[in-house]
N, C-alpha and C positions, 0 to 999 in steps of 0.2 A: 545626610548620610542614609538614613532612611528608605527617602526617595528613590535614591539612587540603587539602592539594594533591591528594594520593590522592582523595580525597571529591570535590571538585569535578572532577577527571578521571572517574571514574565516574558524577558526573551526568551530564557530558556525554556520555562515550562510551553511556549509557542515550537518551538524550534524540534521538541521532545513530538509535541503531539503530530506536527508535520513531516518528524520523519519516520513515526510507530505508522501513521497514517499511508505514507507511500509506502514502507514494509506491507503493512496487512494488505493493502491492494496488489502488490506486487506476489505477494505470497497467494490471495486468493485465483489469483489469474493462473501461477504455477498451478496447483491443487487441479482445480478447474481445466487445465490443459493435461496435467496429467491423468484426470478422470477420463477425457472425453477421447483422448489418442488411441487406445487400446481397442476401444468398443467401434469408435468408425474407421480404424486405419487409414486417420491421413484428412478422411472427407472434411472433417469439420471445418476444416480452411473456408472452404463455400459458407457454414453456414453460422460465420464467425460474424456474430451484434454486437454494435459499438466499444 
């Protein structure tokens, strides 16, 4: 029983940090495009890295 508990505590705490993970990316990309729109109007599109 245990085990088994262990197991499902570690999916989720996996499952917790994968989706806080795509949150904070998702959110630093917003932040990040909302910083950079205002200041170049638009251009940034060109000079958009990986």
């Amino acid at each position: 029983m245990k085990r088994s508990l262990m197991g499902a505590l570690g999916d989720l705490i996996v499952t917790a940090v994968v989706l806080s993970g795509q949150f904070l990316h998702w959110l630093v990309l917003f932040i990040r495009y909302q910083m950079r729109c205002p200041h170049h109007g638009g251009k940034s599109l060109g000079n958009k890295k990986g």
